[in-house]
C-alpha positions as semicolon CSV with decimal commas, in nm:
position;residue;x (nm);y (nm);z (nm)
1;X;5,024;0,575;-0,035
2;X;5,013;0,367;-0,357
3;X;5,228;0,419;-0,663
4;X;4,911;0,683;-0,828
5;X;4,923;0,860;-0,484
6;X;5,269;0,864;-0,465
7;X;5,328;1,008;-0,798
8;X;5,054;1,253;-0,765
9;X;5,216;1,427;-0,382
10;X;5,569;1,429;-0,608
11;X;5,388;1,642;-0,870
12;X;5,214;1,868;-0,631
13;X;5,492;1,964;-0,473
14;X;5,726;2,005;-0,760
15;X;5,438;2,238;-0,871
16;X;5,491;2,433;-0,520
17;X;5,888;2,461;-0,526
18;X;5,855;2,536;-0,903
19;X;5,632;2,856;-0,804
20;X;5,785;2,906;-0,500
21;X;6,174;2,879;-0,574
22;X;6,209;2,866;-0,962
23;X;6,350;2,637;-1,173
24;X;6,724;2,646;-1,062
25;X;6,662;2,640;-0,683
26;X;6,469;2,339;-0,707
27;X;6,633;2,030;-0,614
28;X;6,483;1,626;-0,632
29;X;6,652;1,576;-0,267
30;X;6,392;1,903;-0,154
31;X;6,111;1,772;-0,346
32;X;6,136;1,437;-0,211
33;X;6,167;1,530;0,152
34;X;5,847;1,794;0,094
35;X;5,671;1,523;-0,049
36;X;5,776;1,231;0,256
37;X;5,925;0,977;-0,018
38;X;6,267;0,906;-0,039
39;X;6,461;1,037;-0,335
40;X;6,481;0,700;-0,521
41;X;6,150;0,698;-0,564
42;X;6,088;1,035;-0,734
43;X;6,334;0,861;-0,971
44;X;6,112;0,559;-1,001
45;X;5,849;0,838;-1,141
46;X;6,108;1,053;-1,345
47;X;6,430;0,983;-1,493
48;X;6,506;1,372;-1,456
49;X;6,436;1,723;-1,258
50;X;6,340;1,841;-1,633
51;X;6,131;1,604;-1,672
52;X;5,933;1,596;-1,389
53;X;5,939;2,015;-1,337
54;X;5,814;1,947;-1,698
55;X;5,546;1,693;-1,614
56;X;5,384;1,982;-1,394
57;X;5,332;2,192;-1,697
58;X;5,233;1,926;-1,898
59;X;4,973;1,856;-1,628
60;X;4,824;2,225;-1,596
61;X;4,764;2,265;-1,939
62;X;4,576;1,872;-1,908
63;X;4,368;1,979;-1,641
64;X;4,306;2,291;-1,875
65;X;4,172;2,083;-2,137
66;X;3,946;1,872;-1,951
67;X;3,795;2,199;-1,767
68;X;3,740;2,285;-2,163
69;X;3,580;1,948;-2,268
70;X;3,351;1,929;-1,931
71;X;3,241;2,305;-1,995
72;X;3,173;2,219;-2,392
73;X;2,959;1,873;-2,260
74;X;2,771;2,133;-2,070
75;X;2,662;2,403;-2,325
76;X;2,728;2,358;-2,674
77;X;2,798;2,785;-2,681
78;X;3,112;2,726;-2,493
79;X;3,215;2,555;-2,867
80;X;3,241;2,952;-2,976
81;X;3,546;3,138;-2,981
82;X;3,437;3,368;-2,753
83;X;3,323;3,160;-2,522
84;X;3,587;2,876;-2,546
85;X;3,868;3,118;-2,482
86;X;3,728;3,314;-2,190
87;X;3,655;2,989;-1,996
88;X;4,026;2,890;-2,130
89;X;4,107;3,256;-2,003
90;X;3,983;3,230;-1,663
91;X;4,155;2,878;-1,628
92;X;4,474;3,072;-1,669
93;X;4,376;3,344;-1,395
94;X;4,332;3,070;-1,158
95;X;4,665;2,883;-1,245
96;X;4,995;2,986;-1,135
97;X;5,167;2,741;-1,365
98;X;4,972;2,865;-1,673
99;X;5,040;3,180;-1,601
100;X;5,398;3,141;-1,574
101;X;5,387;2,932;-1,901
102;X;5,176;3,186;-2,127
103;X;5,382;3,491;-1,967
104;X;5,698;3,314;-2,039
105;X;5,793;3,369;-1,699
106;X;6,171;3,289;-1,629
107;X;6,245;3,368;-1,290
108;X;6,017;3,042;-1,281
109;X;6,065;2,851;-1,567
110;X;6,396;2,931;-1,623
111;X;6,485;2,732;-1,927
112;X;6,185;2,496;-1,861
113;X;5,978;2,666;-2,155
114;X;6,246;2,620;-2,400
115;X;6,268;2,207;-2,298
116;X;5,897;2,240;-2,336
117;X;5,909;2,379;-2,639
118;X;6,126;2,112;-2,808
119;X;5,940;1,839;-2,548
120;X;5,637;1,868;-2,682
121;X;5,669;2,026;-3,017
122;X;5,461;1,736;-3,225
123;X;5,141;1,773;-2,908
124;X;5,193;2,124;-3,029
125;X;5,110;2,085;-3,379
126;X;4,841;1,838;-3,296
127;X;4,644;2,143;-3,111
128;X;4,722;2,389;-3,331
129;X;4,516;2,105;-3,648
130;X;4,249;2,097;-3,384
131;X;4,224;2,471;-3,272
132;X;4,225;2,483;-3,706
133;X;3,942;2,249;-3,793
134;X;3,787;2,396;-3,484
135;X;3,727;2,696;-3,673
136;X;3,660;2,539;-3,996
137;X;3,372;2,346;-3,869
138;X;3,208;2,627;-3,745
139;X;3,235;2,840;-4,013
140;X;3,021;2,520;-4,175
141;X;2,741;2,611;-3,938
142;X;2,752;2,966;-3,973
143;X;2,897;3,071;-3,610
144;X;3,223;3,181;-3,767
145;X;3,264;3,410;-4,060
146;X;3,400;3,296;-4,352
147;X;3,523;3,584;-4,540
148;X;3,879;3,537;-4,374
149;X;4,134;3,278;-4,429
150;X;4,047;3,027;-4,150
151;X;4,433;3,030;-4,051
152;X;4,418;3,435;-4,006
153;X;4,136;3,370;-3,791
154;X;4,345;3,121;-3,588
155;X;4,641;3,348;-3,516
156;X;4,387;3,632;-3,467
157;X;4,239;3,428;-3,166
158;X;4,561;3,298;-3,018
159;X;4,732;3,659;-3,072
160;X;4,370;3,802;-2,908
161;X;4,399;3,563;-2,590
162;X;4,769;3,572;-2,538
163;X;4,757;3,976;-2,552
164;X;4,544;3,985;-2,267
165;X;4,752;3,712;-2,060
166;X;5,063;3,907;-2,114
167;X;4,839;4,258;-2,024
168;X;4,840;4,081;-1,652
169;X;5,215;4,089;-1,605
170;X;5,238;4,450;-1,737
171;X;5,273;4,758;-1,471
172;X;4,929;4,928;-1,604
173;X;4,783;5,056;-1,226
174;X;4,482;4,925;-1,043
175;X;4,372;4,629;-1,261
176;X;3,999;4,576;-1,423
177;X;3,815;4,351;-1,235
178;X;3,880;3,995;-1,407
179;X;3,504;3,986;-1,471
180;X;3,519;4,273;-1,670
181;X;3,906;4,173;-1,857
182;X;3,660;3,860;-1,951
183;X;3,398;4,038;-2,051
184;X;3,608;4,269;-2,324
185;X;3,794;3,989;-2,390
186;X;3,450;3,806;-2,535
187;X;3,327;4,120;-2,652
188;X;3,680;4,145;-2,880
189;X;3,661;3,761;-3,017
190;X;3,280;3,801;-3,087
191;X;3,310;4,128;-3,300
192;X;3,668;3,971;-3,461
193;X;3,524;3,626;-3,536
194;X;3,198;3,528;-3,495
195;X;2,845;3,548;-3,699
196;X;2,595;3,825;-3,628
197;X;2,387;3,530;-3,552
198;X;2,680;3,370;-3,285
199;X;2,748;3,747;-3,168
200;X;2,429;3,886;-3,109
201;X;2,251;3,660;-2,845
202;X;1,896;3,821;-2,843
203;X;1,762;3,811;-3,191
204;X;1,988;3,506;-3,311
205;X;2,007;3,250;-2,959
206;X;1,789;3,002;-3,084
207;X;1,996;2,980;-3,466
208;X;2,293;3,035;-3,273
209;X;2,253;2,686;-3,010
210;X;2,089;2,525;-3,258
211;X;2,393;2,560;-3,459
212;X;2,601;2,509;-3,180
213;X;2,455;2,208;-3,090
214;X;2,502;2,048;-3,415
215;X;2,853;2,126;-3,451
216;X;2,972;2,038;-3,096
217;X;3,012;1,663;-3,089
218;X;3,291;1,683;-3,355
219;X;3,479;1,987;-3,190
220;X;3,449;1,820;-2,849
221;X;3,582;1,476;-3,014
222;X;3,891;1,700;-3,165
223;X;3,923;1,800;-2,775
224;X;3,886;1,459;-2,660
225;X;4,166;1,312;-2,881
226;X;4,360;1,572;-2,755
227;X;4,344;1,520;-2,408
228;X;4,452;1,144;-2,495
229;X;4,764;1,236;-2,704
230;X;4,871;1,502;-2,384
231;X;4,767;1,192;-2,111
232;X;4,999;0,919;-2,351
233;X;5,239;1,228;-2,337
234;X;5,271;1,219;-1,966
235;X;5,248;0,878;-1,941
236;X;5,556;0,908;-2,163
237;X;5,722;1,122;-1,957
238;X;5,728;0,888;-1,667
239;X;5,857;0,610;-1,831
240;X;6,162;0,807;-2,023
């Protein structure tokens, strides 16, 4: 294996032990002989167990992002709130690690979320402005209404989506099916958010893409910029 290769079997299977084990169980000697390398060169890659353990989240939520941006080059709709945060929602379903992160999970993390937290406070901020402008450039093209602060309309989406990731961890019986959690979940955004024309497929989908279309190359650049400033994060990561 090459450095890349190397680096990318260490992450894996921190991911693994993290999910596995937890935070405190996990050890750099166990994730080194899981992984065939020799404990020196996990250091090589990280200076610390936080900040590897903390590379792996920092990795989910990149892979996250680019699953966002590929889905957004696809179909300029997935630039709506409804539809940005269901495909954002079903990443999470499928991700142990995100699910651990956005349920605050501390038989995992442990006190991962709180290094996080303080780790990557300033990429924080940056996705909050984008998740922001977001908002405000579709309310320019008439997807998003505009008779609500644009910043109640941000915590109103995050507070939406995060309800219904903490829902999972709650004892409620037999679950929905998580085609039909996805469905209410778009169904909830749409009537909270979104235009009669962006809402309402049928009568408004040719307004609606046509809008859509016009507004996506700067809300997929605010995505794209993002994804940099998270890869330069990582990047950072291994050489502190």
């Amino acid at each position: 294996m090459d450095q890349t290769q190397r680096g990318e079997r260490i992450l894996e299977v921190a991911g693994e032990l993290l999910l596995a084990w937890g935070y405190r169980r996990v050890t750099i000697d166990e994730i080194a002989g899981r992984a065939n390398v020799g404990k020196g060169t996990v250091y090589l890659h990280w200076k610390t167990k936080d900040a590897l353990l903390l590379a792996v989240v920092l990795n989910a939520k990149v892979q996250s992002l680019h699953r966002q941006l590929e889905r957004m080059r696809a179909d300029p709709l997935e630039v709506l709130p409804s539809r940005m945060m269901c495909g954002l929602y079903v990443d999470y379903l499928g991700d142990p690690v995100l699910r651990a992160v956005h349920t605050d999970d501390s038989d995992i993390l442990g006190r991962l979320n709180e290094t996080a937290k303080q780790e990557l406070a300033e990429l924080m901020v940056h996705g909050n402005r984008a998740l922001c402008r977001h908002l405000q450039v579709l309310r320019e093209h008439g997807l998003v209404r505009d008779d609500v602060d644009v910043a109640h309309q941000q915590y109103a989406m995050q507070a939406v989506t995060a309800g219904f990731a903490l829902t999972e961890v709650l004892d409620t019986g037999t679950p929905l099916p998580a085609e039909v959690r996805t469905d209410i979940l778009a169904h909830t955004l749409r009537g909270v958010l979104e235009t009669p024309a962006a809402a309402d497929p049928a009568p408004g989908a040719h307004q609606a893409l046509a809008a859509a279309t016009a507004a996506a190359p700067e809300i997929i650049a605010l995505y794209e910029h993002l994804a940099e400033l998270s890869s330069r994060e990582m990047r950072r990561q291994l050489r502190d």
